[in-house]
LOSEKOL-943710 format. One record per residue (C-alpha): residue in three letters; x, y, z. Coordinates in steps of 0.05 Angstrom, whole numbers, padded with zeros to 5 digits, always signed. Layout:
# LOSEKOL-943710
ALAXYZ...
This chain:
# LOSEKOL-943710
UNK+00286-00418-01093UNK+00321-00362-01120UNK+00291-00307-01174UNK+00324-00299-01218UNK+00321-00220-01268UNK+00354-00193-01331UNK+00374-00124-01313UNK+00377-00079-01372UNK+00427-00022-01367UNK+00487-00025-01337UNK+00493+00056-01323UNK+00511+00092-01262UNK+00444+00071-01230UNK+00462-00005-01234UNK+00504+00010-01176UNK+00451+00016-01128UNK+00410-00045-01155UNK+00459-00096-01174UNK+00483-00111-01108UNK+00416-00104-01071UNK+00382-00156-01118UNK+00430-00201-01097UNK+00422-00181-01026UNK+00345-00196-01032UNK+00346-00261-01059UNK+00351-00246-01134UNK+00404-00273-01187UNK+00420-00234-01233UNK+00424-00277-01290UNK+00431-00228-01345UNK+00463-00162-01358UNK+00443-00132-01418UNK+00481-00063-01443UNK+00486-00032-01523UNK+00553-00029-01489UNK+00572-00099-01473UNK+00647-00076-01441UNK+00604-00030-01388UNK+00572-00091-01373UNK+00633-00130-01365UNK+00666-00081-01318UNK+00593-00064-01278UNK+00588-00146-01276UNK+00660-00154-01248UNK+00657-00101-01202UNK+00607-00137-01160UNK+00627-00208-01179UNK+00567-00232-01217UNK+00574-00274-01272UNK+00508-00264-01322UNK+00500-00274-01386UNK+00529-00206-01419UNK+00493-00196-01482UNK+00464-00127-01521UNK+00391-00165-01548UNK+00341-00171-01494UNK+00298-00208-01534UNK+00346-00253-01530UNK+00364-00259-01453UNK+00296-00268-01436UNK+00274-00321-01490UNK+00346-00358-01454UNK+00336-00342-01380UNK+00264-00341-01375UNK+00270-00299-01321UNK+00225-00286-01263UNK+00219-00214-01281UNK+00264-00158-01319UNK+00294-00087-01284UNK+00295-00033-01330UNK+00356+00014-01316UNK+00361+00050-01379UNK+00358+00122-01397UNK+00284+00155-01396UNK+00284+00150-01460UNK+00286+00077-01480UNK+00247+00061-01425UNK+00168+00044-01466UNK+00211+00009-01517UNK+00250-00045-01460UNK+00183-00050-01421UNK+00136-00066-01465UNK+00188-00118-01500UNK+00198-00145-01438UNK+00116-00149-01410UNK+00103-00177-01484UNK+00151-00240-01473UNK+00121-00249-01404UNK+00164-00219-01356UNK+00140-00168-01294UNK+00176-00103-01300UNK+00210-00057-01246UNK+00237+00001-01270UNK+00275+00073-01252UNK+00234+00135-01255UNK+00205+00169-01303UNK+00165+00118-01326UNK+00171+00144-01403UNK+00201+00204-01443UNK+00130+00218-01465UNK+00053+00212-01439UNK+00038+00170-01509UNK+00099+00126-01495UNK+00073+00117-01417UNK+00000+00102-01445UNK+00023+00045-01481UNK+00068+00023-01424UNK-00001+00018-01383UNK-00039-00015-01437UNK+00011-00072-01457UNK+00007-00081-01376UNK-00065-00089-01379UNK-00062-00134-01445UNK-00004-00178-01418UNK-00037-00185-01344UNK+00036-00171-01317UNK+00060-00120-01267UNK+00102-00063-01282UNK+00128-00010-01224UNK+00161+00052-01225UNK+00213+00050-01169UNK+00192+00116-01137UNK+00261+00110-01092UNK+00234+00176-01049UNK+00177+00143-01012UNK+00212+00096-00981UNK+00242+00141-00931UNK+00226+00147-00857UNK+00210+00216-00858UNK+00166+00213-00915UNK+00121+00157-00902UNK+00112+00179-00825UNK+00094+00244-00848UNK+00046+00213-00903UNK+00017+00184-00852UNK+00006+00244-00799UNK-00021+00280-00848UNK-00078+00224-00883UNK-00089+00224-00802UNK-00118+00288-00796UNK-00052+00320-00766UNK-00068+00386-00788UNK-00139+00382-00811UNK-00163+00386-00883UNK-00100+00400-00932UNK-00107+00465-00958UNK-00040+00470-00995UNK+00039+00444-00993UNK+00099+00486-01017UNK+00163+00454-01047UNK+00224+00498-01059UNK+00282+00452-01091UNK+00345+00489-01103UNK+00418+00445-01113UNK+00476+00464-01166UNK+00475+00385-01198UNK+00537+00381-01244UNK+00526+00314-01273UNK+00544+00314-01345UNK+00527+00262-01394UNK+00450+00254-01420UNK+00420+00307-01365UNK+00459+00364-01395UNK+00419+00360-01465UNK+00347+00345-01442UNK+00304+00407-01454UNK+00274+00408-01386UNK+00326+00372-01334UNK+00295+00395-01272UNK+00220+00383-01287UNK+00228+00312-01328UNK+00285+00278-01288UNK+00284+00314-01220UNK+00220+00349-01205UNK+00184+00283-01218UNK+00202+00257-01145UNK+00178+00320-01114UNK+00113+00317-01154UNK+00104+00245-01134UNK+00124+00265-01061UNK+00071+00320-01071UNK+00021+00261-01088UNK+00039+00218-01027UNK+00032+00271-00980UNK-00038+00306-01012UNK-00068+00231-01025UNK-00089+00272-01086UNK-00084+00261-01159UNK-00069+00324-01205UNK-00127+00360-01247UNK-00091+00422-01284UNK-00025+00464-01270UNK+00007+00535-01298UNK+00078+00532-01296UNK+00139+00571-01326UNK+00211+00538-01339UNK+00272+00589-01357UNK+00340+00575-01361UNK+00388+00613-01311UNK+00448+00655-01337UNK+00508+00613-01320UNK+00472+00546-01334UNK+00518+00489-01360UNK+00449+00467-01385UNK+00415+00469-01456UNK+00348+00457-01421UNK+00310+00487-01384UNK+00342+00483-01318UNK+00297+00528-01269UNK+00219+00522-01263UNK+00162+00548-01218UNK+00095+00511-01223UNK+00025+00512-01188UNK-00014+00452-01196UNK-00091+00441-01172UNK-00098+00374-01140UNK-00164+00337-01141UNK-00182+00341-01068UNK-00178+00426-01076UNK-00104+00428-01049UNK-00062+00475-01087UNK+00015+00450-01091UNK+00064+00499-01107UNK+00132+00480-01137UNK+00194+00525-01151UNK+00266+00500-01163UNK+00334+00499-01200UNK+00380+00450-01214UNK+00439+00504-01222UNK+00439+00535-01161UNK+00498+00547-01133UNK+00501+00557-01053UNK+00458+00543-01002UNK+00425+00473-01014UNK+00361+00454-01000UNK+00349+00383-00989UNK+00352+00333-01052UNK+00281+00313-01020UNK+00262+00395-01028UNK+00245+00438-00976UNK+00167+00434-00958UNK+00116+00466-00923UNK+00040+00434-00913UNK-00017+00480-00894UNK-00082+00449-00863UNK-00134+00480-00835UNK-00125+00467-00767UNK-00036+00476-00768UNK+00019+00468-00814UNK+00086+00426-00821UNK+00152+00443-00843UNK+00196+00392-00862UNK+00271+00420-00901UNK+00342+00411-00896UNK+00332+00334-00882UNK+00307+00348-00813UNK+00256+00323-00776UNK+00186+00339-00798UNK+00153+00388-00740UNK+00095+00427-00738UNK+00043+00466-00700UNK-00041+00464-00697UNK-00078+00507-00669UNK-00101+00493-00593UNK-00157+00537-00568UNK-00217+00585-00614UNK-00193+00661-00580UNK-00137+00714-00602UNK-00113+00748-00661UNK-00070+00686-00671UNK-00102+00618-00650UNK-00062+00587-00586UNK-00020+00532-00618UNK+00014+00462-00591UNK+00072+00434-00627UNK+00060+00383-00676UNK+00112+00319-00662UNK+00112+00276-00729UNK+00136+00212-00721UNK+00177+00175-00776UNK+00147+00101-00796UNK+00208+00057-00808UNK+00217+00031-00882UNK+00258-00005-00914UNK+00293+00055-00953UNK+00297+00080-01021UNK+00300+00029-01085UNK+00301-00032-01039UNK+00233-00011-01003UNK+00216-00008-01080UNK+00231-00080-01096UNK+00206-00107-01035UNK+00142-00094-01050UNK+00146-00116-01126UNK+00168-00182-01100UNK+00119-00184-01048UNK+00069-00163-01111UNK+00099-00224-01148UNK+00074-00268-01087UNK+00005-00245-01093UNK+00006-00183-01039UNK-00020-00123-01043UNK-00015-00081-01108UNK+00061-00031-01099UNK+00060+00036-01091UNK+00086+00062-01170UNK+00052+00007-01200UNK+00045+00041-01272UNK-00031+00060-01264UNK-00021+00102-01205UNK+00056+00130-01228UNK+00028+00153-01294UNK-00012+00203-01254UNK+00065+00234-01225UNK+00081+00232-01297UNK+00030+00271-01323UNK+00047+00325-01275UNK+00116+00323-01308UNK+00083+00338-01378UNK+00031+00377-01361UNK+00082+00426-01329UNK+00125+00431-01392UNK+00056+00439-01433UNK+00044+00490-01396UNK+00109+00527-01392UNK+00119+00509-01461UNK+00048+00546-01478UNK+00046+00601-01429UNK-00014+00576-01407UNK-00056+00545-01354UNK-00067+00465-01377UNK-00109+00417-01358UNK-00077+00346-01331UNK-00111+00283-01366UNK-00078+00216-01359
């Protein structure tokens, strides 16, 4: 039988989801938009035929569906989840989880109080490259972790909500890198010092630029620097990275192949080495490796990667490092 979700938001991001529910087995039944022509049009465009409607409250109490996909901006996000887990629905939703760490806490709690699931669609780990190179490196590819590097630099004109939001990069782009930073380290942040600016030239208000060093709970120092008005010479949209071990390191930028070298013999003034082949582990990619493994979730399988108790840790990296820039100060990270 068929799933059926109310998808809430019908923004530039519906694109990617509204056909791939469909694809995976899942009617959408509702559309739900403060702008019920966007709907229409996003509804038409890919011949569904929900319910079009602005009150959530009221799509759910009518569908009953199997579970709701928030789409909105980061901003309405607590208020659309927590209706939604309080009438009884499971929740998968676009990153970040919550415009605030209050409005995230209560996100987790009315999880824990309603016994459903809620996931934040981390779209970057489900990528080939990524989850191989997870997986070399909880593998002992290198040895211990001793650090990882992340340089992020891409002239983004969007427009719209992104141009106003005090810190762009860090809260709406920097939180896949951080969460990247996670996956990779299989470590949990502890404190951070960071500084944010805002380049001449910016078509910003925010905060566009940042550079931030966060200590990670397993010792690993991760160090993140980046702009979102850079013009000229990209780096990748996944960042540019480099992982230090003790026994070899891996660079992985400019979307190619993750390589690396370890050392191969005890003599010299630098350590013989042996390239470092890191294989990529097929996954299904980017939001639809996401909702696979809600719906798997929803069957009773194993508990998904973003559910909201482990993805509040990415976010607090993303607050901690505008505390901190906002401060001048080193911060300590508490969830």
């Amino acid at each position: 039988m068929m799933r059926q979700a109310v998808v809430v938001g019908a923004g530039g991001i519906s694109g990617a989801w509204l056909p791939m529910l469909g694809e995976e087995g899942v009617e959408v039944a509702a559309l739900v938009d403060l702008d019920e022509a966007r709907a229409r049009t996003q509804a038409a465009r890919y011949r569904l035929d929900p319910l079009i409607t602005t009150d959530l409250r009221r799509a759910i109490r009518r569908i009953r569906p199997d579970f709701v996909v928030d789409l909105t901006v980061p901003a309405a996000h607590s208020a659309v989840t927590c209706t939604a887990l309080r009438l009884g629905c499971h929740v998968i939703g676009e990153k970040p989880m919550a415009a605030s760490m209050a409005a995230a806490r209560r996100m987790v709690r009315t999880a824990e109080e309603t016994g459903r699931i809620y996931m934040v669609s981390q779209s970057r780990r489900y990528h080939a490259p990524h989850a191989g190179l997870a997986r070399a490196l909880a593998g002992g590819a290198v040895g211990r972790l001793t650090a990882l590097n992340c340089a992020f630099y891409i002239g983004a004109h969007f427009g719209g909500f992104r141009d106003q939001m005090a810190h762009p990069l860090i809260l709406d782009m920097a939180i896949h890198h951080f969460d990247l930073a996670r996956l990779f380290s299989g470590a949990d942040p502890r404190a951070v010092y960071a500084a944010s600016f805002n380049p001449a030239g910016s078509w910003y208000a925010g905060d566009a630029a940042a550079t931030c060093v966060f200590e990670m709970s397993n010792g690993v120092i991760f160090t993140y620097t980046g702009s979102w008005c850079a013009e000229g010479m990209h780096t990748s949209w996944h960042g540019d990275w480099r992982v230090i071990g003790e026994r070899g390191t891996v660079v992985y930028a400019r979307d190619q192949p993750p390589a690396g070298e370890r050392v191969a013999g005890d003599g010299g003034f630098h350590r013989p080495l042996e390239p470092l082949a890191i294989e990529p582990l097929e996954v299904p990619s980017g939001q639809r490796g996401a909702l696979r493994e809600f719906l798997a979730a929803l069957d009773g399988g194993p508990v998904p990667q973003g559910e909201c108790h482990d993805n509040i840790q990415s976010l607090a990296m993303v607050f901690g490092a505008i505390a901190s820039a906002r401060r001048g100060r080193r911060v300590t990270i508490r969830v």
